[in-house]
C-alpha positions as CSV (number, residue, x, y, z in Angstrom):
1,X,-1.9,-7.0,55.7
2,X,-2.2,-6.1,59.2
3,X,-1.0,-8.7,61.4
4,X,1.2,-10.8,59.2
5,X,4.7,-10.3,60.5
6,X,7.2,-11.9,57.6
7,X,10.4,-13.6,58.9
8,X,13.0,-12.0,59.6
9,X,16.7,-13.2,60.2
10,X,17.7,-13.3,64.4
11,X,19.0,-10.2,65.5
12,X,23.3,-10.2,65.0
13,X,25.6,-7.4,66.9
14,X,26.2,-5.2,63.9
15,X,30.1,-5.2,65.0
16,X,29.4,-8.7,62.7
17,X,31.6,-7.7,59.6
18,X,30.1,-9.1,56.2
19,X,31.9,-12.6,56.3
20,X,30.6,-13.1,59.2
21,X,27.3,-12.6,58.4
22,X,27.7,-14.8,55.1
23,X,28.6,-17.5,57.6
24,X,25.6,-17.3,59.8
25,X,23.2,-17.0,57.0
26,X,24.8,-20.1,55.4
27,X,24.7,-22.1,59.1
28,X,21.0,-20.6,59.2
29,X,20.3,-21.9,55.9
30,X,22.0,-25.6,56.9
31,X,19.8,-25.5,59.7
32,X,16.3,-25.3,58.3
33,X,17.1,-27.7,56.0
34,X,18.3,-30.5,58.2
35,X,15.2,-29.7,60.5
36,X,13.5,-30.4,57.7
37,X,15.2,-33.3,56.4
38,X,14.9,-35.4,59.9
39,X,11.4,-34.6,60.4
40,X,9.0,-37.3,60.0
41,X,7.4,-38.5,57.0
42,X,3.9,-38.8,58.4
43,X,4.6,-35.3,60.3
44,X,5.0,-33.7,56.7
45,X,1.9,-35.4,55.5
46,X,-0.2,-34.2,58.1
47,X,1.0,-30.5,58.0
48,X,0.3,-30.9,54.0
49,X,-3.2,-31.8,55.3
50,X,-3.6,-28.8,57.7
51,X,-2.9,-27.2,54.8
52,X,-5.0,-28.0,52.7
53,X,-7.7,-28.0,55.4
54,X,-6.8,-24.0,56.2
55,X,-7.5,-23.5,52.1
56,X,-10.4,-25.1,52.3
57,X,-11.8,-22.8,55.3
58,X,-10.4,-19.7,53.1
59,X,-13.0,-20.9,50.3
60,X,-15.6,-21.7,52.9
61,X,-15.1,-18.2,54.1
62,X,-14.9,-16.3,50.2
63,X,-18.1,-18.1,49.3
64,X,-19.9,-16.1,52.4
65,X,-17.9,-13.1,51.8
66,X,-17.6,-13.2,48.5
67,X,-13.8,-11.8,48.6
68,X,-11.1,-14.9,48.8
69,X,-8.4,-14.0,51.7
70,X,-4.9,-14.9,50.6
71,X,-3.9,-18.2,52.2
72,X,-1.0,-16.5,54.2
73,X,-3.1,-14.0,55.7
74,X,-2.5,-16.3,59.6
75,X,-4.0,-13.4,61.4
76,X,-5.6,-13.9,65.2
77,X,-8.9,-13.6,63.4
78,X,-8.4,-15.8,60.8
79,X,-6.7,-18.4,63.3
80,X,-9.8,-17.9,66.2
81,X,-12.6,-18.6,62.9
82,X,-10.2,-21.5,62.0
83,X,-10.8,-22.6,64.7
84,X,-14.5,-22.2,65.1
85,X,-15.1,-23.5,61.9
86,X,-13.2,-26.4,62.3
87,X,-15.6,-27.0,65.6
88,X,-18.7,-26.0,64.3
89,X,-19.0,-26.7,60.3
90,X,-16.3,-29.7,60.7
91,X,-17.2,-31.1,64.1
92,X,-13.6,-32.1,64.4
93,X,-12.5,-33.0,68.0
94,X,-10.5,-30.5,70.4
95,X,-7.4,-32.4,69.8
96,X,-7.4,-32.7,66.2
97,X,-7.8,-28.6,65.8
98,X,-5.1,-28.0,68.3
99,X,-3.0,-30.2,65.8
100,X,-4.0,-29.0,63.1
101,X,-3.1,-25.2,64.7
102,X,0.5,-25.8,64.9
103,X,0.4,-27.3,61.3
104,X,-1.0,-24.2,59.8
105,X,1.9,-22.0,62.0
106,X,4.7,-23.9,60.7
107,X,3.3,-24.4,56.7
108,X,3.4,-20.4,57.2
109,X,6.6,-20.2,57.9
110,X,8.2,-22.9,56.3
111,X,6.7,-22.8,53.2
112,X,5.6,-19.3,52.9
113,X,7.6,-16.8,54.7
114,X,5.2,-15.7,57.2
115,X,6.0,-15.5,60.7
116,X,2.2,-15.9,62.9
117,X,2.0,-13.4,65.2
118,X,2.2,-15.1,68.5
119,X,-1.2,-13.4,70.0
120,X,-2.7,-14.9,67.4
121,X,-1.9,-18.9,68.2
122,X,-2.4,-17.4,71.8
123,X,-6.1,-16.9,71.0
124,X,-6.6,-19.6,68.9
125,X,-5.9,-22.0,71.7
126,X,-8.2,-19.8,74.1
127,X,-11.1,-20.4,72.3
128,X,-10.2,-23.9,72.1
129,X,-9.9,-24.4,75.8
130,X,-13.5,-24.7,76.8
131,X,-14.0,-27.3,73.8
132,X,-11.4,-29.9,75.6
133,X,-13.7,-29.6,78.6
134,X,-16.6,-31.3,76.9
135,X,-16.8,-34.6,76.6
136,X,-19.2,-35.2,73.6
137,X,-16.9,-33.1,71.5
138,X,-14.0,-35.0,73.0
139,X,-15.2,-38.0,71.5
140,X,-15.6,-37.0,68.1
141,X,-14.0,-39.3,65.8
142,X,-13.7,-42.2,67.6
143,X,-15.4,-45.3,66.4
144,X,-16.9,-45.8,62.7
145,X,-19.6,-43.7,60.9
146,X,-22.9,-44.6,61.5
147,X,-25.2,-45.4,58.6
148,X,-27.4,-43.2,57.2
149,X,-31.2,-44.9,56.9
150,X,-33.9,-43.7,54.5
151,X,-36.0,-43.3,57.6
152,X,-33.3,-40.2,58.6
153,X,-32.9,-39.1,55.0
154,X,-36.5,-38.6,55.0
155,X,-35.7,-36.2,58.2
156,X,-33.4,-34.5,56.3
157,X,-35.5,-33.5,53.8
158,X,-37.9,-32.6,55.9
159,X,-35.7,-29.6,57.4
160,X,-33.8,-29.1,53.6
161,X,-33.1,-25.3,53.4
162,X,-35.4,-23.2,50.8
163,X,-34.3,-22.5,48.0
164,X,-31.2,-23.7,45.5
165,X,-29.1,-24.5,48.2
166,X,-31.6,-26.8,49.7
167,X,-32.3,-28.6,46.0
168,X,-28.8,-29.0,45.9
169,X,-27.9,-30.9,49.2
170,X,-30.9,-33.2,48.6
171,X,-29.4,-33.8,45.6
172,X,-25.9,-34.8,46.9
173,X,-27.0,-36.5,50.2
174,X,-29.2,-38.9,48.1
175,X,-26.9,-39.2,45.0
176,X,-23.8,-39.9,47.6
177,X,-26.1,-42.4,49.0
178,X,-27.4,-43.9,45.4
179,X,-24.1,-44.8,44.4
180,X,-22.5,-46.2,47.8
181,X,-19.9,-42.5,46.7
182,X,-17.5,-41.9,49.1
183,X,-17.0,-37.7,49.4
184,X,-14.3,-37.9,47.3
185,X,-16.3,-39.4,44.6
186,X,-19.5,-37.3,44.7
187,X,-17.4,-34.1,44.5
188,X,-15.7,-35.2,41.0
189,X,-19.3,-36.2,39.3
190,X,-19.9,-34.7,36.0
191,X,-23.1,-33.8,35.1
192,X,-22.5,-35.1,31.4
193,X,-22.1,-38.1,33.3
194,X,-25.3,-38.8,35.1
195,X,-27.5,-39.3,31.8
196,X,-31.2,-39.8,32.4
197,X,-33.1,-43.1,31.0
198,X,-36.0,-44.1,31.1
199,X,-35.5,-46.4,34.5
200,X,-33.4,-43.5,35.9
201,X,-29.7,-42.5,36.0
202,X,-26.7,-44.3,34.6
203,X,-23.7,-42.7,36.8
204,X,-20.0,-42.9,35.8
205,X,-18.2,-42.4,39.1
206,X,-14.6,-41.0,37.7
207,X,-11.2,-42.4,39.7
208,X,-10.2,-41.0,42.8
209,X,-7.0,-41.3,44.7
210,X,-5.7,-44.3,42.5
211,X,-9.8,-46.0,43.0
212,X,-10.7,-47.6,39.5
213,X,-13.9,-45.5,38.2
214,X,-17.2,-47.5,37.9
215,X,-20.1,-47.1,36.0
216,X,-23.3,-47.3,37.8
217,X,-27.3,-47.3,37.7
218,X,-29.9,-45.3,40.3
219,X,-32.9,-46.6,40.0
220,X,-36.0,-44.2,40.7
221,X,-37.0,-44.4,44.1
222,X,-40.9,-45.1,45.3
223,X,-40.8,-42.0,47.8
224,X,-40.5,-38.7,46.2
225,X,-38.4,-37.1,49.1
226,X,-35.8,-39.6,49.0
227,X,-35.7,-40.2,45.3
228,X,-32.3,-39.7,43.8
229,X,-33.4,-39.5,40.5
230,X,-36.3,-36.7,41.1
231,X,-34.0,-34.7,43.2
232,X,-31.4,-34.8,40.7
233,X,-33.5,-33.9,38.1
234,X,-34.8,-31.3,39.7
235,X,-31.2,-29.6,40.7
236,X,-30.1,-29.8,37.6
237,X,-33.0,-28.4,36.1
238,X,-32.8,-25.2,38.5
239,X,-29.3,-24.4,37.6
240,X,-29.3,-25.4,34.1
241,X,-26.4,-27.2,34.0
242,X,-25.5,-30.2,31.6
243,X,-21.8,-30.0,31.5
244,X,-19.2,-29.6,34.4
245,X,-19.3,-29.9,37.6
246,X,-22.4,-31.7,39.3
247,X,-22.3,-29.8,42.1
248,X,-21.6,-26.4,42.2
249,X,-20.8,-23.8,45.7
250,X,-23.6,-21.3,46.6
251,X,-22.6,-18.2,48.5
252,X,-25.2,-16.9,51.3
253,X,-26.5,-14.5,49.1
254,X,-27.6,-17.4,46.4
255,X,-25.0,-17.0,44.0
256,X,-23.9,-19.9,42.0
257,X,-20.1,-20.9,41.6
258,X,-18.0,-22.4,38.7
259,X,-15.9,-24.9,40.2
260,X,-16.4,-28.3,42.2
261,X,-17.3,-28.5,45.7
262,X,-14.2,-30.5,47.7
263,X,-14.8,-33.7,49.4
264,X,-14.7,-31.7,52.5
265,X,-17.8,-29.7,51.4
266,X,-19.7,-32.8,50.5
267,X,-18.8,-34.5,53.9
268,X,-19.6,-30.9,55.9
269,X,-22.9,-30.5,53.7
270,X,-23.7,-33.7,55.0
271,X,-23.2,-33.0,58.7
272,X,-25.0,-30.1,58.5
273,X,-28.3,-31.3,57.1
274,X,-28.1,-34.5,59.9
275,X,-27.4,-31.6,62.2
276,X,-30.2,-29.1,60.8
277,X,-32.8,-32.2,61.0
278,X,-31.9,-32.8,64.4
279,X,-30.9,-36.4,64.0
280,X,-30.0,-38.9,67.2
281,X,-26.8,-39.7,65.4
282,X,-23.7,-37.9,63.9
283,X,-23.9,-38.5,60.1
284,X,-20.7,-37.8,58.0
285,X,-19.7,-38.2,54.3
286,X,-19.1,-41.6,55.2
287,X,-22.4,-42.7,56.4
288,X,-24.3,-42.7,53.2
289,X,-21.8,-45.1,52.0
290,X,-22.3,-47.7,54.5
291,X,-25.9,-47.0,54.9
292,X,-26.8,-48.0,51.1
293,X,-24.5,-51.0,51.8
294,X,-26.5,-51.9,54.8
295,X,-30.0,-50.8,53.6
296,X,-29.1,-52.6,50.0
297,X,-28.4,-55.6,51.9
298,X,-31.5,-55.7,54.2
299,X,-33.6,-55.3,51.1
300,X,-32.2,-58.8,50.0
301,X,-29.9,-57.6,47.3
302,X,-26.9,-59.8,46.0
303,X,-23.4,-59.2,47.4
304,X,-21.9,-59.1,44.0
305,X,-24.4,-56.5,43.1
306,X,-23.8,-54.8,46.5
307,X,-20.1,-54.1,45.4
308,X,-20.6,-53.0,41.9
309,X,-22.1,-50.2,43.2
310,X,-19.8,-49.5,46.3
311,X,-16.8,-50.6,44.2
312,X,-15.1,-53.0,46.8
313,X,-12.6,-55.3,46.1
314,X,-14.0,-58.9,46.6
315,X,-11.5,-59.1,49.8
316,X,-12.5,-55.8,51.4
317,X,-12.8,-56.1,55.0
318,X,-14.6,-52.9,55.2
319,X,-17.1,-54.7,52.8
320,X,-17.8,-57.7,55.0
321,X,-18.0,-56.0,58.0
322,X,-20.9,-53.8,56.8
323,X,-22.5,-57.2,55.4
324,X,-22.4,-58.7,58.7
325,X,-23.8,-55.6,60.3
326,X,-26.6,-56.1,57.9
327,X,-27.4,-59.7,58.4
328,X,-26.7,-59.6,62.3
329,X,-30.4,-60.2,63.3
330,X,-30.9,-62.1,59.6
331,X,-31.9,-66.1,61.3
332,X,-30.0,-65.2,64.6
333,X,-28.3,-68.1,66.4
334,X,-30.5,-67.4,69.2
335,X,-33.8,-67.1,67.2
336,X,-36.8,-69.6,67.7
337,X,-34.8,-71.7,69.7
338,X,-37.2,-72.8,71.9
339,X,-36.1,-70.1,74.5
């Protein structure tokens, strides 16, 4: 493919005679693997995550086109949308792209061979330089995720996109938020396990990254346009689908996929309906977890019951802190007083 520039071997004198050369290969060979054998344990982890992150933008970008790049093709293009997508669908801050830049370079050429054309880092980090000059998107990521409230969720379904694409993000949003799922969790659902009963859904949220699985109930909510149960029903009733997956990609022309979305389609699905309904806040995957925590709470609900649907450990810190968020203005300290 145009553009991709496989490595190649630094230029030796050809005077070299082929012992020589064996030598140099070998001291090449020695090299990259010591390199590789002193860097960091964490810097390895996060370049695995770029990674991962770049193949996730290649499906992003095969669902609109409906033609999957290969995940070598490091092109200026690909880098610049990279990029862009990253700030626009992912809302991830200036410095966590530029990051996230060099890990995709040197995963190309460690791992794969490939060599990225230097024009194209070049122009990747020219688009990026404007984004470091704004503050707001400076600050992205910094503090914990807000939580969602059925007041916004409301908004969001008010400014839901037509059509099967729009029945499915109800769907998830309220679903993540019915069972206190983190992203992870919502994308592994099976639809053979969300069975319908007469009071509404009983949910078997599978294990996750070493998470026990947990087996929960969604009661049927009083408003339609947040109701879990209805909008479930209805998504699964418009795709037909009782086994697999429970929810499925949708490329921009309304074709349905066969696979599982990721955890970072559920969290950027998500964003984008906050965005879409033109919330005050930043939602993320994460806020429909701590928002059924807080709203559950609020409503008077049990602790213990709280966490059988979050799945918290008794201990969780995490846990408590969203409690106390919850109860912060439940019989104040500096309530009736006689201030």
């Amino acid at each position: 493919m145009t553009g991709l520039v496989p490595r190649q071997p630094d230029a030796t004198p050809a005077a070299y005679d082929a012992a020589t050369l064996a030598v140099l290969a070998a001291m090449e060979e020695a090299a990259e693997k010591h390199l590789e054998a002193i860097r960091p344990h964490n810097t390895k982890r996060s370049y695995a995550n770029d990674w991962a992150l770049w193949e996730e933008f290649h499906d992003w970008l095969a669902e609109r086109t409906g033609s999957r790049l290969p995940s070598t093709a490091v092109t200026k293009g690909t880098l610049v949308g990279f990029v862009v997508w990253l700030d626009t669908i992912k809302l991830a801050a200036p410095n966590s792209i530029d990051r996230r830049i060099t890990g995709v370079t040197v995963t190309a050429r460690n791992e794969h061979g490939v060599e990225v054309p230097k024009a194209a880092t070049v122009a990747a980090r020219q688009v990026l330089k404007p984004l470091k000059n704004d503050p707001e998107r400076m600050a992205r990521g910094r503090g914990k995720a807000a939580a969602a409230t059925p007041e916004q969720l409301r908004q969001m379904n008010a400014s839901v996109a037509d059509g099967l694409t729009g029945l499915r993000d109800r769907a998830l949003w309220l679903m993540a938020f019915a069972i206190a799922g983190r992203s992870a969790e919502v994308a592994a659902l099976r639809a053979e396990a969300i069975v319908h009963v007469s009071q509404g859904l009983e949910v078997h949220v599978p294990a996750v990254k070493g998470r026990p699985p947990r087996d929960v109930v969604v009661g049927y909510g009083r408003n339609p346009d947040t109701c879990p149960v209805r909008a479930w029903l209805t998504w699964r009733a418009a795709v037909g689908i009782t086994t697999g997956p429970a929810f499925l990609p949708i490329t921009v022309h309304g074709r349905l996929g066969d696979r599982a979305l990721s955890p970072e389609a559920v969290r950027e699905i998500i964003a984008r309906n906050a965005q879409r309904a033109g919330l005050s806040v930043r939602l993320t995957g994460h806020s429909m977890r701590a928002g059924f925590i807080t709203t559950s709470r609020r409503a008077g609900k049990r602790e213990e019951k709280i966490r059988a649907q979050s799945g918290h450990a008794a201990n969780s810190p995490a846990f408590w802190g969203y409690i106390r968020e919850a109860d912060k203005w439940t019989d104040a300290a500096s309530e009736d007083i006689g201030l």
